[in-house]
Structures are given as C-alpha cells and as structure tokens.
C-alpha positions as CSV (number, residue, x, y, z in Angstrom):
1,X,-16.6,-19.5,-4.8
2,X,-16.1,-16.3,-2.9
3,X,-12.6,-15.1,-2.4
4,X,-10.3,-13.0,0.4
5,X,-8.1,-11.6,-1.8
6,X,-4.9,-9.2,-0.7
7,X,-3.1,-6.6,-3.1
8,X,-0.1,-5.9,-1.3
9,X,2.7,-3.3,-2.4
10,X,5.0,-0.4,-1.4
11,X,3.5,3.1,-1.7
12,X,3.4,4.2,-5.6
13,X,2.7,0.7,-6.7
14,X,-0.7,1.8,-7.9
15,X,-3.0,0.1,-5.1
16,X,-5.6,2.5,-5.3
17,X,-5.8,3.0,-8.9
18,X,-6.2,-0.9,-9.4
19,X,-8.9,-0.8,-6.5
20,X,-11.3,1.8,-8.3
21,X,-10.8,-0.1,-11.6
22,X,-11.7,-3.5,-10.0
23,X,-14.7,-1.7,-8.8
24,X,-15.6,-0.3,-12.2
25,X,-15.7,-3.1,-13.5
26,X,-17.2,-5.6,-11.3
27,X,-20.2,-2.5,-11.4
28,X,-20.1,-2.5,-15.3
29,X,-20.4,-6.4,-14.7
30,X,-23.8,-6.1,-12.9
31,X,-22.4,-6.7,-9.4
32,X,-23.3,-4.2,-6.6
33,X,-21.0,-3.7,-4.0
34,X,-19.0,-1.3,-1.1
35,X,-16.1,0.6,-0.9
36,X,-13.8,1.4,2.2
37,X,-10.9,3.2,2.9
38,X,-9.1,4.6,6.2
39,X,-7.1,7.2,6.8
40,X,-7.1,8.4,2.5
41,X,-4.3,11.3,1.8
42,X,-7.6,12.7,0.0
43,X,-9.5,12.8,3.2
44,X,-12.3,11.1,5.3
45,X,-14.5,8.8,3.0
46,X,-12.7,9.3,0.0
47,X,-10.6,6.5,-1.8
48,X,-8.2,8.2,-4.0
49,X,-5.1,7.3,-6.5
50,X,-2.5,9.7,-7.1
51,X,-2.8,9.7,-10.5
52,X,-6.2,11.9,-9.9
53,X,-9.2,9.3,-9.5
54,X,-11.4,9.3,-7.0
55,X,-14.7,7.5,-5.6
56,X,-16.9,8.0,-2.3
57,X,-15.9,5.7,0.3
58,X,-17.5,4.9,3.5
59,X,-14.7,5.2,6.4
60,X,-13.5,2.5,8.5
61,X,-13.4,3.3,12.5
62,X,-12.2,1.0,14.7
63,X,-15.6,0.3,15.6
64,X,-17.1,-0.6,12.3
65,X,-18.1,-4.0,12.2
66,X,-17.9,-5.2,8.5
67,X,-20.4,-7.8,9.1
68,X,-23.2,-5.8,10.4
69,X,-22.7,-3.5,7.4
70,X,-23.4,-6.2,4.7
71,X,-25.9,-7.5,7.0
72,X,-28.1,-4.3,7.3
73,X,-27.7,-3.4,3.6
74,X,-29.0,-7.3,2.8
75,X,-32.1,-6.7,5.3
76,X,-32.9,-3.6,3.7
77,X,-32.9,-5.3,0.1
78,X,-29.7,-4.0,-1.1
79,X,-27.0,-6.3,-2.8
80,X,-23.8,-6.5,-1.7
81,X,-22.0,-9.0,-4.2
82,X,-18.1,-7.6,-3.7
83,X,-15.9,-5.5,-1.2
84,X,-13.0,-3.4,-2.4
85,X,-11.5,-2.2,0.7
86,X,-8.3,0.1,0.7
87,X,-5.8,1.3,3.1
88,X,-6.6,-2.3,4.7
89,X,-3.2,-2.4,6.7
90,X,-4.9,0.4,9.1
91,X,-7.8,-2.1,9.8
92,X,-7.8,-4.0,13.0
93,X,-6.9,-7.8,13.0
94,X,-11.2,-8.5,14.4
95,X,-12.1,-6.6,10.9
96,X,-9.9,-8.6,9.1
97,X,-11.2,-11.6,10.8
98,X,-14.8,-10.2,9.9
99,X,-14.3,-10.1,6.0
100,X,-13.2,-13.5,6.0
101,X,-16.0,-14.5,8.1
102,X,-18.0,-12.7,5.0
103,X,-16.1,-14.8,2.0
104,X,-17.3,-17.8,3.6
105,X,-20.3,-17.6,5.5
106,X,-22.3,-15.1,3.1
107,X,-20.2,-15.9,-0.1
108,X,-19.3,-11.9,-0.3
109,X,-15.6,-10.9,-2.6
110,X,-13.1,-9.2,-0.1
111,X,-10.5,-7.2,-2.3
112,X,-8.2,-5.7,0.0
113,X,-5.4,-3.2,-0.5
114,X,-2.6,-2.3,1.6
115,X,1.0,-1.7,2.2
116,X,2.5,-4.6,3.8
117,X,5.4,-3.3,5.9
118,X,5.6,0.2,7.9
119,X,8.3,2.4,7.7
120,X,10.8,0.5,10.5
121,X,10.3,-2.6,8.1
122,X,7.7,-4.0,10.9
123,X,3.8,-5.8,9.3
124,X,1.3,-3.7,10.0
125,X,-0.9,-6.0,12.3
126,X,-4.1,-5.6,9.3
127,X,-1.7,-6.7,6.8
128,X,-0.3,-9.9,8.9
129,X,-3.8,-11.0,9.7
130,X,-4.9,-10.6,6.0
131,X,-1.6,-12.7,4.9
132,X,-2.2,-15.1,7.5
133,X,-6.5,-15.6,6.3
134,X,-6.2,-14.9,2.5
135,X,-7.3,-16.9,0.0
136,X,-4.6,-15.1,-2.0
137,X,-2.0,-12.4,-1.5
138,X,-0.9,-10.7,-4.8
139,X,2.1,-8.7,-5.4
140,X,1.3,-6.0,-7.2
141,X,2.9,-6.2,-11.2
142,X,3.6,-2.5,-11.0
143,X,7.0,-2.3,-9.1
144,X,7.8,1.6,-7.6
145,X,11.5,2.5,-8.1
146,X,13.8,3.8,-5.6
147,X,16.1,6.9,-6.7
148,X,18.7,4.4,-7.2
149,X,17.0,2.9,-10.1
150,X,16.5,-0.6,-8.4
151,X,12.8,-2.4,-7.6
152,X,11.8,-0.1,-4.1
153,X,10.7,-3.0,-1.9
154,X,10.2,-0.8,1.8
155,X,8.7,2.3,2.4
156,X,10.6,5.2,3.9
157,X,9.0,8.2,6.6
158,X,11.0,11.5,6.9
159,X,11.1,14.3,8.5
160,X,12.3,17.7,7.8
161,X,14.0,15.7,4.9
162,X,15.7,13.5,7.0
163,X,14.7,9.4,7.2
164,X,13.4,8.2,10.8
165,X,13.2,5.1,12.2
166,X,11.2,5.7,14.9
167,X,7.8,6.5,15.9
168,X,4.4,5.8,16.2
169,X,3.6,3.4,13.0
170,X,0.0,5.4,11.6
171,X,1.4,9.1,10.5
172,X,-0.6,10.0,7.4
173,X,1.6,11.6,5.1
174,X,2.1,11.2,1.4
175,X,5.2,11.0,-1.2
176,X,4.9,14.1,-2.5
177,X,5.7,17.0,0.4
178,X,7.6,19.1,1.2
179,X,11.2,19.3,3.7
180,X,9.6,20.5,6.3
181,X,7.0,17.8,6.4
182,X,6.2,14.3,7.7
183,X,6.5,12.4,3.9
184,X,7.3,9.2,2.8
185,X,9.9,7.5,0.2
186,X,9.9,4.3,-1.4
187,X,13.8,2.7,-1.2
188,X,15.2,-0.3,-2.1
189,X,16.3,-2.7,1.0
190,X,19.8,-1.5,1.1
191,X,19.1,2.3,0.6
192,X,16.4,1.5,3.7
193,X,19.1,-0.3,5.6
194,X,21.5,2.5,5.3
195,X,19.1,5.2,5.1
196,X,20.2,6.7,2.0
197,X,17.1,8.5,0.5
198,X,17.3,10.5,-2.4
199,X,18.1,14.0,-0.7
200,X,20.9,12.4,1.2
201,X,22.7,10.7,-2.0
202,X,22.2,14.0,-3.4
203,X,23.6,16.1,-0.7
204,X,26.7,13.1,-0.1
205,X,27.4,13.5,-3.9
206,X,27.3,17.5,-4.0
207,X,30.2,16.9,-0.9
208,X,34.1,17.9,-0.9
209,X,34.3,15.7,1.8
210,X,33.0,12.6,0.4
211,X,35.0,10.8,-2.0
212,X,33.8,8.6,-4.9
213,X,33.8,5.5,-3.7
214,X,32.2,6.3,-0.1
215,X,29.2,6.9,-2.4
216,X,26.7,4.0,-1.8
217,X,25.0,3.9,-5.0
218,X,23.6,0.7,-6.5
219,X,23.3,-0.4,-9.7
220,X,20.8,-0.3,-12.0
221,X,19.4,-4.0,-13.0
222,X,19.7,-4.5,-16.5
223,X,16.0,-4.7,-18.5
224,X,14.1,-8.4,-17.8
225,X,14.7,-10.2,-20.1
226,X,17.8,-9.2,-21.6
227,X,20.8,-11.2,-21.9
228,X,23.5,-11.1,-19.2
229,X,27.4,-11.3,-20.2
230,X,30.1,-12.7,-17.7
231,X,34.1,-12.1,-18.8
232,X,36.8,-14.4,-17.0
C-alpha cells in the first residue's frame, strides 16, 4: 500500500541529500515520479543538498494544488508512481491535506522532507499537519552537531552574528554566511535556551571578564555504545 511518509530533522541532517537518493533509486527501480521543493537556498525549481547535488524541481506556490498535478500528468498518459517533496514545512496545511488525499485515493508514495521546528522552537504549520496525517514520521539517522559537541536538536537564525528570537518564521537563509547576514545554526536545546551559538562561546571564552566557570559549555556525550563508569 501507498504510504505518507515524513523525514523530519534539524538543518544539516542531510534531508535533501536522502531525498534525491530516494528519487534515484525509485527511478533506477522503474517507477516514474515528481519532485518539489519550495523556497531551495539553490533557487526557484531547484532541490539541492549542500553537499553539491542537485535535480530540477517544480516549485510549490501557495496555489499549487498537488492533486490536480498528478491528475493532469495521469490524463495526459504520464505515470506518476511516487512524490519526493522537499522543504515540505513551507507547504500549506490544504497541500498537506492534498498528498494524503493522493496516498489513499490514487495509491501515489508521498516522501516528504522538512525541518520540524522554526527558529523560536514553534512547528511549522506544514510540518504539524504532516505529523498529525503521516503514515510515518522518521527521524533522520544522521544527527547534526552543535559547536558544543552534543546531538543539535533546534535550529538557530542570526543576525549580524547575533541569535534572534523573533520574527517572521519563513526567512531563507542558509548555515554557511557570513556576520552580516540572515544565517542559521543548528544548537543543542540548552545552547538554544540560552542562546549560546558558536560565535558567542567563542567571544565569552576569549573574555577577561568572564571567568571559567560562567562558561556554559556542555559536555561531550561519550561514543554509543561505550561503557559508562560511575565512582562513589
């Protein structure tokens, strides 16, 4: 049976990466099928990982109608066996609605990808809808680390270097920018809590008039797996 399937992650989790390889290989598998994407650091109609693939996407509007796409590429004789849709937190809670409608009325795969949480720790509304209709919701295996060393579980927005917790929630920026830019961090949830990103533990450590142990730095977990020690 047809599935709704959600990859959720923080940024750097490799979300797009996994999206263009599910589509490779569902196509080397013999099954036809449609790519989306919204709002794509690469630009409009391009699905992009950041480790430098890429594949032509069409772009979701807030007026696209996912149904009425498979539908018109079924009437003119086209299969459309699979969806891999990225960036799916941007999508409005009717699309979501519409690719479930598309798992079980016309038996179509929905592979969605998204971030799960904005920047002030809030769902995205796509994202909630696609937790609340999935078949499945799959944490991604590949965890992103915050500077700290620790699993980064929330996503971060600066500006000018500094960490903001307020704003509107879509403001395309990417993890790799510059100071003076809108740009993103992946943290752990007590770095996000006391927004400590990397430039600030750097510039507390570099300070006379911080001492030692006003540092909030966390530990680094030991490897899974390994055994753990306790003294008394």
């Amino acid at each position: 049976m047809a599935e709704l399937v959600f990859f959720s992650g923080t940024m750097d989790c490799g979300k797009s990466t996994l999206a263009l390889q599910m589509n490779h290989n569902h196509t080397v598998a013999g099954r036809a099928g449609l790519l989306f994407t919204q709002q794509d650091r690469a630009g409009e109609a391009v699905l992009s990982s950041r480790l430098g693939l890429l594949g032509q996407a069409l772009e979701v509007q807030h007026d696209l109608d996912f149904w009425e796409v498979v539908v018109s590429h079924r009437m003119a004789g086209e299969r459309v066996d699979f969806l891999i849709c990225d960036e799916a937190q941007f999508y409005d809670t009717e699309q979501i609605d519409q690719l479930a409608r598309l798992v079980d009325e016309m038996g179509v795969d929905v592979f969605a990808f998204g971030i799960t949480a904005d920047f002030r720790t809030r769902l995205f509304p796509g994202s909630q809808r696609l937790i609340e209709l999935a078949d499945r919701v799959q944490v991604l295996q590949v965890e992103a680390l915050c500077w700290c060393g620790a699993r980064a579980t929330h996503n971060a927005r600066t500006e000018d270097g500094v960490m903001v917790v307020e704003g509107a929630q879509v403001v395309v920026g990417d993890t790799n920018v510059g100071a003076s830019e809108v740009g993103y961090e992946v943290l752990c949830r007590r770095h996000h809590m006391r927004r400590m990103t990397r430039s600030a533990a750097h510039a507390a450590a570099l300070s006379p008039d911080v001492l030692p142990l006003d540092l909030d730095i966390c530990p680094v977990p030991p490897p899974r797996g390994a055994a753990s020690t306790a003294t008394g």
